[in-house]
N, C-alpha and C positions, 0 to 999 in steps of 0.2 A: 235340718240335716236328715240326710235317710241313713239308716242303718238297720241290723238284723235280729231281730228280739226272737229269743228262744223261749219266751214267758209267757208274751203280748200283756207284760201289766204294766202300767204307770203313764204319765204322762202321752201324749202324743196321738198317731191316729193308726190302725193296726192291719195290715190286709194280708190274708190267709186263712184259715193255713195252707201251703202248698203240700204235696202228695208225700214231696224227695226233696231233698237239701238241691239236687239237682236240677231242680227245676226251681226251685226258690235262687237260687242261686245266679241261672239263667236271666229271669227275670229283674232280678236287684241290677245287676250288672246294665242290661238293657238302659234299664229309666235313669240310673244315675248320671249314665254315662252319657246318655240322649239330651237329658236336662240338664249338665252341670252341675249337678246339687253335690254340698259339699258333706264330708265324712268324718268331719274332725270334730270335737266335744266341744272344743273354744277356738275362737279364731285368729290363728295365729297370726304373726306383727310380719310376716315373710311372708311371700305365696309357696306353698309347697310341690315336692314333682308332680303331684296330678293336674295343676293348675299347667305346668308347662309341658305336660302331654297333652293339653286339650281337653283332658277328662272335666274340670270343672271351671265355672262362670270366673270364679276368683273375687267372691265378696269380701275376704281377708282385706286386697289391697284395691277396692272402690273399683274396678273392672266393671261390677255391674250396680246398676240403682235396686233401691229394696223394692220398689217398683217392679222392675222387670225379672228381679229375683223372685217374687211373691206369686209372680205369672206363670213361673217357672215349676214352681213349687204346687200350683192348682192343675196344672198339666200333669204332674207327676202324680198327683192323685189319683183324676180320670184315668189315666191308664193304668193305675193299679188296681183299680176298680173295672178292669175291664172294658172301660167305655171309651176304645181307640178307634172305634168309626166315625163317631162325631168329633172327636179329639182332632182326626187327621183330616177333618172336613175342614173345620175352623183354623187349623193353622195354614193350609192352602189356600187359606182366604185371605192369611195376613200376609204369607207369602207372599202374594199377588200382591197385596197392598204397598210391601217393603220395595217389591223389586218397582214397583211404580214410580215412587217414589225414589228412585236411585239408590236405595238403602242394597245396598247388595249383597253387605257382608252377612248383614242379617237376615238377608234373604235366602242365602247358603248356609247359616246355621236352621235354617226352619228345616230346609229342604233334607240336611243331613238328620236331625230329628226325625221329621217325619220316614223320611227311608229303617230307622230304628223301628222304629212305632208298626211301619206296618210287617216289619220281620217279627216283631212280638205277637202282632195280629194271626198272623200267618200261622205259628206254632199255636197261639190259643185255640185256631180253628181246628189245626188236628187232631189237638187232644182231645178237643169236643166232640169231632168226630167218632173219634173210638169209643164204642160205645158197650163195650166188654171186655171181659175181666180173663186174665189167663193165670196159669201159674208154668213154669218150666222146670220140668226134675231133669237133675242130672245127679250120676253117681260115678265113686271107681273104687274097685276092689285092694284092700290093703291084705293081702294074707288072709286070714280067716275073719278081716271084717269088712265093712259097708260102709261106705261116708257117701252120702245122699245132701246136695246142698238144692232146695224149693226157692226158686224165687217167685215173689209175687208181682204179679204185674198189672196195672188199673189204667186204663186210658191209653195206653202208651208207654206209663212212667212205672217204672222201679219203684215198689211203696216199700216192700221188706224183703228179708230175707229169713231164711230159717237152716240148720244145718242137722244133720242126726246121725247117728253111729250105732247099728247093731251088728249081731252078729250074722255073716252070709251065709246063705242056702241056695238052695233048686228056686224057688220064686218068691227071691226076696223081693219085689219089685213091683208084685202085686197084692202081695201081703200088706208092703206098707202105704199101696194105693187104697186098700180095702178099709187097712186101718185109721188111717190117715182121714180119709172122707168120710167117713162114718161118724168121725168127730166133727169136722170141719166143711162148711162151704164147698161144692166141688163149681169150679170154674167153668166159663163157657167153653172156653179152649185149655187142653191140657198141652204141654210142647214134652214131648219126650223123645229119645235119641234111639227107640227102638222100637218097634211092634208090640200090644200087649192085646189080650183077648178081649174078642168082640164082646164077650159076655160083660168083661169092664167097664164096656162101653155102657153100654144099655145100663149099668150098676149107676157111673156117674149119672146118669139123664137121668133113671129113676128119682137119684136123692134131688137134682137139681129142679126136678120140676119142667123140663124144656132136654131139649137133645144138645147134650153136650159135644167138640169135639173132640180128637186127639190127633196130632201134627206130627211126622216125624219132617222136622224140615232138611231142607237139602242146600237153599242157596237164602239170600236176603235176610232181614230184617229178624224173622222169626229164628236163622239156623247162626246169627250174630247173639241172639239171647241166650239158645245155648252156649256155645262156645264160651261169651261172660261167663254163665253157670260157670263150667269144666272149668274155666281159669281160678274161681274166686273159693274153689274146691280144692284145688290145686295145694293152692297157696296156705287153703288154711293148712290141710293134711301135712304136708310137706315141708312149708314155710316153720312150722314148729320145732320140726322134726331136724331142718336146717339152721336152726338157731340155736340146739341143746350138742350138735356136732363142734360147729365154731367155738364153742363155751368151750366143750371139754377139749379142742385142740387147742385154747390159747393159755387154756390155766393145765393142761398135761394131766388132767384128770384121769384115774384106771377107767374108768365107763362115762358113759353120758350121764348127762346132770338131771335127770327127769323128774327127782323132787328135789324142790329147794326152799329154803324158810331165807325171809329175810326181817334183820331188825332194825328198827328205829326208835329214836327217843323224842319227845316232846316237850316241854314246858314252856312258861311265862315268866321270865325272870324269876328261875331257879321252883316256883308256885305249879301248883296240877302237876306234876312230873306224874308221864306214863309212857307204858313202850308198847309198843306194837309188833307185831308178830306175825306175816304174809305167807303163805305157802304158794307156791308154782309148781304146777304138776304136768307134765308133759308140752310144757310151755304155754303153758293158760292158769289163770289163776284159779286158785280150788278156795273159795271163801264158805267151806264148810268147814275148812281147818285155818284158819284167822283166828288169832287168840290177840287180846290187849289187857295189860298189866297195869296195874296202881303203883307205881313206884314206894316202898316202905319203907327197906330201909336206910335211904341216903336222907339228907338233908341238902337244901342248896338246889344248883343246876350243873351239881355234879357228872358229865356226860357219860365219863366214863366206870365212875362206881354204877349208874343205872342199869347202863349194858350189860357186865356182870354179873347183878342183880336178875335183870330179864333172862338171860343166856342160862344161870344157873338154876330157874326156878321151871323153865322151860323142858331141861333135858335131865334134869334129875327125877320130874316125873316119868318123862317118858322111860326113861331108864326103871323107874321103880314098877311100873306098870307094864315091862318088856313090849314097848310100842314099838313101831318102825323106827329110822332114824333118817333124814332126809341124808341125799347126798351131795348136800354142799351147802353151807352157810353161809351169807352173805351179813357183814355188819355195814349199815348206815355210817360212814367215816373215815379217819386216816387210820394209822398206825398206831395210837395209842388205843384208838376205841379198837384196832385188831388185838393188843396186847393183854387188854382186860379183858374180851372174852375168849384169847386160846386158853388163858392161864384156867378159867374156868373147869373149860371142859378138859383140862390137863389134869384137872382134882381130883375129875369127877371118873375120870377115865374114858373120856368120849372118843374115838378115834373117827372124824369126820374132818373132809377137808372144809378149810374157814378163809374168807378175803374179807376183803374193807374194801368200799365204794365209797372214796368221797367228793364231794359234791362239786367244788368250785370246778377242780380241771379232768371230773371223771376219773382220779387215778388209781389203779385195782392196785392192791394192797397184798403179798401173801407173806406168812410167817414164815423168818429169819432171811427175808429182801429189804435191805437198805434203802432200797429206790424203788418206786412201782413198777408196775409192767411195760414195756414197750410196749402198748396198743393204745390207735386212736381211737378218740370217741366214737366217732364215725363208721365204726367198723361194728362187724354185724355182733359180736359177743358183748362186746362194750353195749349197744344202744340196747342189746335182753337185758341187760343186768342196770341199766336206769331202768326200763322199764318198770323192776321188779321192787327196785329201790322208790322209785318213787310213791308205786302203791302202796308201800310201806310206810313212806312219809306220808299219804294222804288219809292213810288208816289213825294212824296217831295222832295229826293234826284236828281230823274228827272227835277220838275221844276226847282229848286235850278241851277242844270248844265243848261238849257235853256236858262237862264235870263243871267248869266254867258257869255255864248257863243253869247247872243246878245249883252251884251255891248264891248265885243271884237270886235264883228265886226261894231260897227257904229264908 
């Protein structure tokens, strides 16, 4: 079977790495689908929909011999190995041979193959083509700041991105090109959306070594990379900023929710019990304030004494150490695990607003509502607040295996 390893360890035969999931992506699609090769772990006793899309041979139900499967299988190599000239020589040979022979069906599976093969061909060429490296800055001013999103670009292909936020001036722009390259590689081509001094210029080719250039484009290929840029800018800036609006109109909050904790509990049959503790700050995680807890004093996998437990040991210090206090609490749960920790912070005298997320049907929780919220998962405050749950669960889940794996090993 082919399928897509993020590791390249264990069994099997491994070709990569590619640049961009996009291009790995590209490519897997290509061969699989060229070859038939199948995608499933065991072979099930049914043929599945790929099979009657055409997508694969169909070895589940004897469609093809291990024989012709095996041929199948060595082709998909060569081409991922790059070697689709000789690939596409040899199989227009058996083409020729099938259609001699009256095999005709199999004559138009080569042919459709081979038309894959050399569309695969075709893009390897370009990329090998490009034989330089860009990077494209784009930025937009929020108020008194700067969001600058870099993309990198190698061959052709998207390999990263980067994104930054200072505060704006007179020439921020060239500031942060001076700064910027001074640390880092300056590229052959720069793509920016504006004019900047000749003297830049002559700076990047200095550190480059060779003459670098700088593009404002206008139409094609280069002025579609920016555009991406400005889009995926956009979205970050904004797309956050449009998810912490929805939150505070669907739970009626006085202000937006720009920091929020969320908790979670873990254990192993009532065993390792700890909670975890997530902060979200302007709709991104802040894991400089991530706190996780040892559960002490419950016994059991008692869910809801832990909450309490976490909730109270959490905001009585901050309260003793006049910290901030976020604004909005999120519990891991239904209604009881919201009821063990209001009563908490009702002790303690916390006045923050608090809900429950719980898990099976997403449904938001607030103190003294009989019934959850009218809102679907699917809607944009719901899917922030899994988001932020979940990271919360994945935080705990990690501790939980930690403690685990140390007491195995003492």
């Amino acid at each position: 079977r082919i399928r897509i390893s993020r590791k390249g360890q264990g069994q099997g035969s491994f070709y990569g790495p590619f640049v961009s999931a996009k291009e790995r992506g590209f490519v897997y699609q290509i061969v699989r689908k060229a070859f038939g090769l199948r995608t499933c772990k065991r072979l099930p006793k049914r043929a599945c929909l790929r099979y009657h899309l055409g997508h694969c041979s169909g070895p589940c139900i004897g469609k093809i011999s291990k024989r012709d499967y095996q041929a199948r299988v060595e082709r998909a190599k060569s081409a991922l190995s790059g070697r689709t000239a000789e690939l596409i020589g040899s199989m227009r040979e058996e083409m020729a041979i099938r259609a001699g022979r009256q095999d005709f069906e199999r004559a138009m599976e080569l042919r459709d193959e081979i038309n894959a093969l050399e569309h695969l061909q075709e893009r390897q060429r370009v990329e090998q083509n490009r034989k330089y490296d860009q990077d494209v800055l784009s930025y937009l001013i929020d108020g008194e700041s700067v969001h600058l999103m870099l993309f990198k670009v190698y061959r052709g292909t998207l390999t990263g991105k980067e994104e930054y936020q200072f505060p704006s001036s007179d020439d921020f722009l060239e500031e942060f090109i001076v700064q910027y390259y001074s640390e880092n590689e300056p590229p052959e081509e720069l793509i920016v959306s504006e004019a900047i001094d000749g003297s830049l210029v002559d700076f990047l080719s200095h550190l480059k070594g060779k003459k670098a250039r700088v593009t404002i484009p206008r139409q094609g290929e280069k002025r579609e990379l920016l555009l991406l840029a400005e889009k995926n800018l956009e979205i970050s800036v904004f797309g956050d900023q449009a998810k912490l609006v929805s939150l505070q109109e669907a739970l009626r909050l006085p202000r937006k929710p720009e920091v929020i904790e969320c908790f979670d509990i873990s254990h192993l049959a009532g065993s390792f019990a700890v909670g975890s503790m997530v902060q979200f700050r302007k709709g991104k995680p802040d894991k400089t304030n991530y706190r996780r807890f040892r559960i002490r004093d419950v016994q059991g996998g008692d869910d809801f004494a832990s909450i309490a437990e976490v909730v109270r040991r959490r905001y009585s210090r901050l309260k003793k150490e006049n910290k901030e206090l976020p604004d909005l609490i999120v519990i891991d749960g239904g209604a009881g695990q919201l009821s063990s920790a209001l009563k908490e912070l009702r002790e303690m005298r916390v006045k923050v607003p608090i809900i429950s997320l719980a898990k099976k049907e997403e449904e938001i929780y607030l103190p003294g509502l009989n019934e959850p919220l009218n809102i679907k998962k699917s809607e944009r405050a719901s899917l922030y607040l899994q988001e932020i749950r979940d990271e919360a669960h994945r935080f705990a889940l990690a501790y939980n295996r930690l403690l685990r794996k140390k007491a195995l090993s003492e």
